[in-house]
PAKE-858529 format. One line per 10 residues: number of its first residue (from 0); their letters; for each residue x, y, z of C-alpha. Coordinates in nm, 3 decimals. Example, Ala and Ser with C-alpha at 12.3 -4.5 7.8 and 13.67 -1.06 7.14 Angstrom:
<nodes>
0) as) 1.230,-0.450,0.780; 1.367,-0.106,0.714
</nodes>
This chain:
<nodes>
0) xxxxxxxxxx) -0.310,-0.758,2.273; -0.654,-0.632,2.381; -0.794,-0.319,2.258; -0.805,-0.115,2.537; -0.422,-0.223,2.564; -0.335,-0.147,2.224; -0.498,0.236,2.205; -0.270,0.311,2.483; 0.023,0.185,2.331; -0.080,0.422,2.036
10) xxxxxxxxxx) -0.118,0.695,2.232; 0.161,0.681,2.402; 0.389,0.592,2.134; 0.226,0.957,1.978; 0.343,1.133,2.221; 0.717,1.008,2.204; 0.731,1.083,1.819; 0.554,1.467,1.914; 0.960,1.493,2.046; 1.041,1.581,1.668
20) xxxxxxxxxx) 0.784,1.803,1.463; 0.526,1.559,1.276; 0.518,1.559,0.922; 0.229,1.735,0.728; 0.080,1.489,0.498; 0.276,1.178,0.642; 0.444,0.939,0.444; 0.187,0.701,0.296; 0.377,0.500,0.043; 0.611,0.289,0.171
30) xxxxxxxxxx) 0.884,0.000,0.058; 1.100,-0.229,0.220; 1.478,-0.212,0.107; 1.735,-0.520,0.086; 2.119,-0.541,0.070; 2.234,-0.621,-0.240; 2.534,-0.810,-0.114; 2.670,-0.863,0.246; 3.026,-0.688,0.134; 2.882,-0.306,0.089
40) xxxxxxxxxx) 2.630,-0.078,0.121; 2.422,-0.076,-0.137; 2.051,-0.156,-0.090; 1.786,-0.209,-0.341; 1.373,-0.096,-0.326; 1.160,-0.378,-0.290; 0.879,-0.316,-0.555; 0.586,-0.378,-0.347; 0.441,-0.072,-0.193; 0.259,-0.011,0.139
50) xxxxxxxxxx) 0.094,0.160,0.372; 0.367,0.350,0.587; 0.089,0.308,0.864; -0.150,0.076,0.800; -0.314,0.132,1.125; -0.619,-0.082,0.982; -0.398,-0.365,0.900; -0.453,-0.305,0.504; -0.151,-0.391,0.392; 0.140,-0.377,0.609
60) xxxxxxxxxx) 0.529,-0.487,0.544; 0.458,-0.804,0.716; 0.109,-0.882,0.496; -0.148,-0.988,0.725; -0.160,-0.876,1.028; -0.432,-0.951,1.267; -0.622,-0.791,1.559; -0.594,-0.493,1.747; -0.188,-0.515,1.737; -0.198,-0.400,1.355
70) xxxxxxxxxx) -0.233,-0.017,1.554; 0.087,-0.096,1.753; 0.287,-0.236,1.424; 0.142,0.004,1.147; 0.243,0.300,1.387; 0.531,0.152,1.416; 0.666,0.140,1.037; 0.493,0.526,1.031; 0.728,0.604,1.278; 1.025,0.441,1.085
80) xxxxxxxxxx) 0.950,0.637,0.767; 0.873,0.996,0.910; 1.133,0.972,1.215; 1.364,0.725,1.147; 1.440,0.677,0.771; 1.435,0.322,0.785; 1.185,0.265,0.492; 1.193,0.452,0.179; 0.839,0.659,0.242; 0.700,0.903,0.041
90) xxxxxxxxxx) 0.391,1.098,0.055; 0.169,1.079,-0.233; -0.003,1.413,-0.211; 0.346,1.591,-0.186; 0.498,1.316,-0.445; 0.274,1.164,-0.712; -0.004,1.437,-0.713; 0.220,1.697,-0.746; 0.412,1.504,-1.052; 0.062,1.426,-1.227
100) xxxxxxxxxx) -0.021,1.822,-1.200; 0.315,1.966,-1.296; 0.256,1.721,-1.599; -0.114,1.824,-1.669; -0.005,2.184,-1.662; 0.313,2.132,-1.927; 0.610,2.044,-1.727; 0.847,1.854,-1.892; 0.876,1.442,-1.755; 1.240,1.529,-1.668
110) xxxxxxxxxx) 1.124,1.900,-1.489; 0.839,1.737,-1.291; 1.048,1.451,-1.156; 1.297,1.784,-1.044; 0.912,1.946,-0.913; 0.814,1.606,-0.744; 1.108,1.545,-0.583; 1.233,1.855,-0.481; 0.858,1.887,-0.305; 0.977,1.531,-0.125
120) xxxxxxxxxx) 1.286,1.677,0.005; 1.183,1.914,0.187; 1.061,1.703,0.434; 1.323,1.428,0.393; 1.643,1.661,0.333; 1.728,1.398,0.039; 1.510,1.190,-0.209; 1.624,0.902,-0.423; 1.347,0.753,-0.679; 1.336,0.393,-0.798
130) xxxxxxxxxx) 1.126,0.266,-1.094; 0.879,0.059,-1.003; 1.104,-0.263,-1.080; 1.309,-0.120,-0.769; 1.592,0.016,-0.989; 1.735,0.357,-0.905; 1.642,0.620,-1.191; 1.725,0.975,-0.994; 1.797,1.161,-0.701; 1.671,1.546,-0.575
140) xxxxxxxxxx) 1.928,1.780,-0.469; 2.016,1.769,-0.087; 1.773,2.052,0.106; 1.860,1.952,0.413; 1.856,2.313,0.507; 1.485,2.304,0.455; 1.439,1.963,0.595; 1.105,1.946,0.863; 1.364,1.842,1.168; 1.651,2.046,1.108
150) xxxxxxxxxx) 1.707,2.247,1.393; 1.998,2.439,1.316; 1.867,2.570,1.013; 1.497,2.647,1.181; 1.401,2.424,0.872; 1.068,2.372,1.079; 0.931,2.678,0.959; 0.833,2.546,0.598; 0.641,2.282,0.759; 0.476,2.486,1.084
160) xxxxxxxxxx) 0.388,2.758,0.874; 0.280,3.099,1.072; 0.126,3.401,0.974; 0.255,3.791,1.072; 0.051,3.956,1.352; 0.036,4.324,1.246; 0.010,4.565,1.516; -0.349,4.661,1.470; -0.441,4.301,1.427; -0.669,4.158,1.717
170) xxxxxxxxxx) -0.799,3.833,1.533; -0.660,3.524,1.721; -0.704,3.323,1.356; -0.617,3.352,1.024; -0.733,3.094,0.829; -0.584,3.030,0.466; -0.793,3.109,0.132; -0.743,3.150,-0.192; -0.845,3.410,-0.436; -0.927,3.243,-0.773
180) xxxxxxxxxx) -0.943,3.584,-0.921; -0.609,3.677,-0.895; -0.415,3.827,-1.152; -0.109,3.582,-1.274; 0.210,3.655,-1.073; 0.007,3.809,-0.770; -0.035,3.653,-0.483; -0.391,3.491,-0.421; -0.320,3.495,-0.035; -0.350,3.752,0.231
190) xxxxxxxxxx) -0.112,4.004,0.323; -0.104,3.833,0.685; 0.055,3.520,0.539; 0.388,3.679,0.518; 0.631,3.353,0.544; 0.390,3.185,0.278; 0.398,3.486,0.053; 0.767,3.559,0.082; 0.870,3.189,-0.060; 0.604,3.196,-0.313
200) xxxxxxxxxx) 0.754,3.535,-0.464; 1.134,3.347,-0.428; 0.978,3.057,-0.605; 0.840,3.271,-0.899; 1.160,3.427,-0.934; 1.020,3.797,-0.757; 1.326,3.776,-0.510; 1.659,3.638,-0.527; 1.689,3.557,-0.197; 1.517,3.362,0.087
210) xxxxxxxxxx) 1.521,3.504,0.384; 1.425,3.314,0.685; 1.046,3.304,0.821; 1.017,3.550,0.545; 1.156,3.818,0.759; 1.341,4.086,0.622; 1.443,4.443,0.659; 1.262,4.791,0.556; 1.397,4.801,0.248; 1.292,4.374,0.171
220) xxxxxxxxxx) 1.668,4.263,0.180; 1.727,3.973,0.443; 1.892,4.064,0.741; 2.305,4.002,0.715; 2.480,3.756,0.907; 2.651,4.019,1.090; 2.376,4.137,1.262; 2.085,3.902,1.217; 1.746,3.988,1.384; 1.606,3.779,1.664
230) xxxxxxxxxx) 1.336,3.561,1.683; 1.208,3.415,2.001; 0.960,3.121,1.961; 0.765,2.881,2.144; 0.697,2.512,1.907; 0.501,2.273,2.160; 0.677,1.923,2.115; 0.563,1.722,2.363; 0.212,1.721,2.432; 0.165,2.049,2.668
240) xxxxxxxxxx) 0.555,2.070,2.697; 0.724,2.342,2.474; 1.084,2.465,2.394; 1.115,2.818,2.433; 1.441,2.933,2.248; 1.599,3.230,2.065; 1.711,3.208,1.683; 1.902,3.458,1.504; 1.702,3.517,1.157; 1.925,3.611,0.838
250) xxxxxxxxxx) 1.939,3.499,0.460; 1.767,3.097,0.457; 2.044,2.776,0.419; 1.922,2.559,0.188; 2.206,2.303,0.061; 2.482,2.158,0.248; 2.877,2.275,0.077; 2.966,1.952,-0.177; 3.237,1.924,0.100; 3.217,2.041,0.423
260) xxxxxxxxxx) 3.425,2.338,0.515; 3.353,2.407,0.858; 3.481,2.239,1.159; 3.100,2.175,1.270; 2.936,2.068,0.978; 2.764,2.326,0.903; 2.855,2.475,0.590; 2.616,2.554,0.344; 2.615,2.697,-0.036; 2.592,3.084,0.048
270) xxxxxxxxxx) 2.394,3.110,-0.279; 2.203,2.836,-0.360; 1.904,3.031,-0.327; 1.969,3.314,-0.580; 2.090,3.019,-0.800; 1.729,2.820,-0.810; 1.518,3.114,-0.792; 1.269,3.072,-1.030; 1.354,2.758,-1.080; 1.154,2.443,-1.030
280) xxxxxxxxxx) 1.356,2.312,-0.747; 1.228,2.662,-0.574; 0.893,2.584,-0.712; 0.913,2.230,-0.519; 0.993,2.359,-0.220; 0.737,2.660,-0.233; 0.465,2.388,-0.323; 0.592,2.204,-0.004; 0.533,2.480,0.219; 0.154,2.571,0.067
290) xxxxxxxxxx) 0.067,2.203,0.089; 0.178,2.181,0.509; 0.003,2.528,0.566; -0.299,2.368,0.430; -0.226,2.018,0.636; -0.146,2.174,0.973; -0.384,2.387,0.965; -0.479,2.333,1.353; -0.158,2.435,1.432; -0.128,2.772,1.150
300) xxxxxxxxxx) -0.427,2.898,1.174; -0.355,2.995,1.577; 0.016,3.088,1.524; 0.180,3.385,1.451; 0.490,3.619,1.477; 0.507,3.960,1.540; 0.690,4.231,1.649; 0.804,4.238,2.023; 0.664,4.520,2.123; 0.871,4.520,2.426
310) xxxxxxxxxx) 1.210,4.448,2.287; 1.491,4.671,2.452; 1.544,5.048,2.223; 1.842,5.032,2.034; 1.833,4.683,2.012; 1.862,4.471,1.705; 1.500,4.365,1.560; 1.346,4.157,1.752; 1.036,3.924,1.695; 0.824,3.663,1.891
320) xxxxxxxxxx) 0.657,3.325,1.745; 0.409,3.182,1.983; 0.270,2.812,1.805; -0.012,2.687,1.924; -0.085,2.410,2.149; -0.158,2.174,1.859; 0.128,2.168,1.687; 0.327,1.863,1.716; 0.100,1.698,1.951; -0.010,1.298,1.888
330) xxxxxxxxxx) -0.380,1.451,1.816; -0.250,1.624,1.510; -0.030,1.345,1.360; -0.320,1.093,1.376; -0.531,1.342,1.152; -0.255,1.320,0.893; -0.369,0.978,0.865; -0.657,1.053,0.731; -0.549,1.234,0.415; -0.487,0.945,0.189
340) xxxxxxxxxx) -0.654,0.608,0.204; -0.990,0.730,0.417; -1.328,0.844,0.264; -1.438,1.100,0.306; -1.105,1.328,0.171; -1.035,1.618,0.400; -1.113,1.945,0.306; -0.713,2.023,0.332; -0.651,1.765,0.066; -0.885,1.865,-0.185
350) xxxxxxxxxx) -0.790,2.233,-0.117; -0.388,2.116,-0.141; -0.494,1.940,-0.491; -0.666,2.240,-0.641; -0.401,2.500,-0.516; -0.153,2.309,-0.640; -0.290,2.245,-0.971; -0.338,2.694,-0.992; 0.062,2.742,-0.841; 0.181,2.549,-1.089
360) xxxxxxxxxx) -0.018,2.754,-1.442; 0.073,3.078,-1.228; 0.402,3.004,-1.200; 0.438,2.883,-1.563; 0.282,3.262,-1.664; 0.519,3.413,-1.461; 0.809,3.283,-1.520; 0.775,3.252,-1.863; 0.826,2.850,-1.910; 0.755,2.705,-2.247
370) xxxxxxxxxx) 0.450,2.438,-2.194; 0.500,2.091,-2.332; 0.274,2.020,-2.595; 0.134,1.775,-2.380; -0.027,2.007,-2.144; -0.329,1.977,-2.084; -0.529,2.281,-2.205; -0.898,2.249,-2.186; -1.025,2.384,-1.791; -1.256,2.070,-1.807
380) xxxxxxxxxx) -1.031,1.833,-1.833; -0.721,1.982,-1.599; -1.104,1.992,-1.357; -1.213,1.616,-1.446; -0.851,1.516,-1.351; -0.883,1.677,-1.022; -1.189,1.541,-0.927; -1.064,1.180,-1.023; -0.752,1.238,-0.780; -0.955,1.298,-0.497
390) xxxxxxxxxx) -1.253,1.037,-0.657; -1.049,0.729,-0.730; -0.684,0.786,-0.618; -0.689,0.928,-0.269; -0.931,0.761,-0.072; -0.788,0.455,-0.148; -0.711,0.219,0.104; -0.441,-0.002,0.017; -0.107,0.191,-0.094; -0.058,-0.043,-0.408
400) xxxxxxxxxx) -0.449,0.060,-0.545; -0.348,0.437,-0.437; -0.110,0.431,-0.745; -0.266,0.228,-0.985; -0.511,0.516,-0.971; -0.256,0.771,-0.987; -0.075,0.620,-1.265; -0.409,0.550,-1.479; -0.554,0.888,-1.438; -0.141,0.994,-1.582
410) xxxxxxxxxx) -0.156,0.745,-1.918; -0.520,0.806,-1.973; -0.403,1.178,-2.090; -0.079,1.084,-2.240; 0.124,1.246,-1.980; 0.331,0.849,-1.877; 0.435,0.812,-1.522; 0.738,0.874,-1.320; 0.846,0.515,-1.247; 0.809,0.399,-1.638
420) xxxxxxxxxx) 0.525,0.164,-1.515; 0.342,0.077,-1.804; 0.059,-0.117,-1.759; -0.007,0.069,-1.385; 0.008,-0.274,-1.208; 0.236,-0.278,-0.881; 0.196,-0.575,-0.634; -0.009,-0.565,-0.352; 0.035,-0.728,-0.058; -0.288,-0.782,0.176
430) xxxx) -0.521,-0.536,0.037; -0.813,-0.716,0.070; -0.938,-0.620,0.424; -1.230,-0.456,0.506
</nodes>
């Protein structure tokens, strides 16, 4: 396939996945699965990790590919981990970064694999880890209520993440920055960043209850069921091409009932938000959200809700969401691309690192949790550990090198590593490309 052939293959094949919302931070880290025996289900991991893209034919499923065509096949196997589950991705920066930190900040092994996975979830609804043998070791709860392409939940909305227009407010951008002199427990972000704020103070255990976009009534209580506010938005999905639809906005559905209840399929625990408030699992999900306002930041910045101003008197509360123009267009998902595995790191990752790395001591002084004595206490070192993530893990090319890295920079404090790999080694496949 020639070049000029293959970029508009890639193009196009962009714009078909812009149907669904992209991913922030894409899976990187892929593996292959095989059945374990023709009679059943089951499937094991295939220990040999990969680039879920490998758009530079580093080192894709099928080893070495050649040419221009390793655009057309590495999209490919991106688009079967982010769209169609058909490889067991995961994204390092959401995954294995945000393990290492809740480790380095004195999370217990068994409360950061909760942290790492619950963070995981959020975009895939469900995460099951594997040891890097390929034998199962755990599972996350199911979010699926949160999950990035869950439409009947609005689950979008932790992974487009807007801002709140106030009425006085003319600015056309809001940005996102972060006070490092902010008391524990307060929020370092602007009062503007009202969805981002209103999930950070569920996740430190401020609120008992999610509401959704972070919308609530006067008085900070979500709206009820019984007469939900309205929110009319705009999400571009297809290039220029937008839905324009109306969603009723009440109390957040996170996890699906054990069994379903409801003739539709859509039952979901009524309090599973008040139950993991506080909690780590909330802190996952919170962590999530901070890490896609960071990655889709071309489509954040320029969106916002506010108040419809010309709503009907009398009426219930009504609200408008106008995303920009970048969001979910083939533009933004090939930046995510070039978080992991490309020198030099994007300001969004280094900023999603360091944040990250403050949440996670915030939310340990809030909430009270008792530090392992593990944790890593001198601000040198918890700094030196940052800069080696971005230094020597993330701009790594090949997926297998990416967590060597990871997993070295982990066992060089004592802190072990979340698939029980002990000598950091995982198998490569064709990693030695320029």
């Amino acid at each position: 396939m020639n070049r000029s052939l293959c970029s508009l293959t890639l193009v196009f094949g962009l714009n078909l996945v812009a149907i669904e919302p992209v991913a922030a931070f894409s899976e990187d880290i892929c593996h292959a699965y095989q059945k374990l025996s023709s009679g059943d289900d089951t499937e094991a991991l295939i220990p040999r990790p990969f680039n879920c893209d490998d758009l530079r034919c580093t080192d894709g499923p099928d080893g070495d590919n050649s040419g221009a065509s390793c655009a057309v096949s590495g999209f490919g196997t991106l688009v079967a981990a982010d769209m169609l589950y058909k490889l067991h991705g995961r994204n390092s920066l959401h995954f294995d970064v945000v393990w290492l930190l809740g480790r380095v900040m004195g999370l217990s092994s068994e409360d950061s694999n909760i942290l790492a996975a619950s963070n995981q979830a959020t975009d895939l609804g469900h995460y099951r880890h594997f040891d890097y043998q390929g034998n199962f070791l755990w599972e996350s709860e199911n979010l699926t209520g949160v999950q990035r392409t869950n439409k009947d939940t609005d689950g979008f909305w932790f992974h487009f993440v807007p801002w709140y227009r106030q009425p006085d407010d003319t600015v056309k951008q809001h940005s996102l920055s972060y006070d490092v002199a902010h008391q524990p427990g307060s929020s370092p972000f602007a009062d503007w960043e009202v969805p981002l704020n209103h999930v950070r103070s569920w996740a430190f255990g401020q609120r008992k209850t999610l509401c959704s976009f972070g919308l609530t009534q006067a008085d900070g209580s979500c709206y009820p069921e019984s007469q939900p506010a309205q929110l009319d938005f705009y999400l571009t999905m297809f290039g220029p091409v937008a839905v324009d639809e109306t969603t009723d906005v009440f109390r957040q559905k996170i996890k699906p009932c054990e069994e379903e209840r409801n003739d539709d399929g859509a039952c979901y625990e009524p309090d599973y938000d008040q139950e993991i408030s506080g909690k780590v699992e909330a802190l996952g999900i919170y962590l999530h959200m901070l890490g896609d306002r960071l990655s889709h930041f071309m489509c954040s910045d320029y969106s916002a809700i506010e108040r419809d101003s010309e709503a009907k008197a009398n009426a219930v509360d009504q609200y408008k969401l106008r995303y920009a123009l970048s969001c979910g267009t083939g533009t933004h998902l090939a930046m995510h691309v070039r978080e992991t595995g490309y020198t030099p790191v994007p300001e969004r990752t280094q900023n999603a690192v360091q944040y990250t790395l403050s949440e996670i001591d915030d939310w340990i002084k809030t909430t009270g949790y008792v530090r392992e004595s593990t944790f890593v206490s001198k601000a040198a070192d918890r700094d030196r550990i940052v800069q080696r993530i971005l230094d020597e893990a993330i701009p790594q090319t090949c997926a297998a090198h990416r967590l060597e890295a990871l997993c070295k920079i982990s066992r060089d404090y004592g802190l072990g590593w979340h698939d029980n790999n002990p000598s950091c080694s995982y198998q490569a496949l064709n990693c030695d490309q320029p």
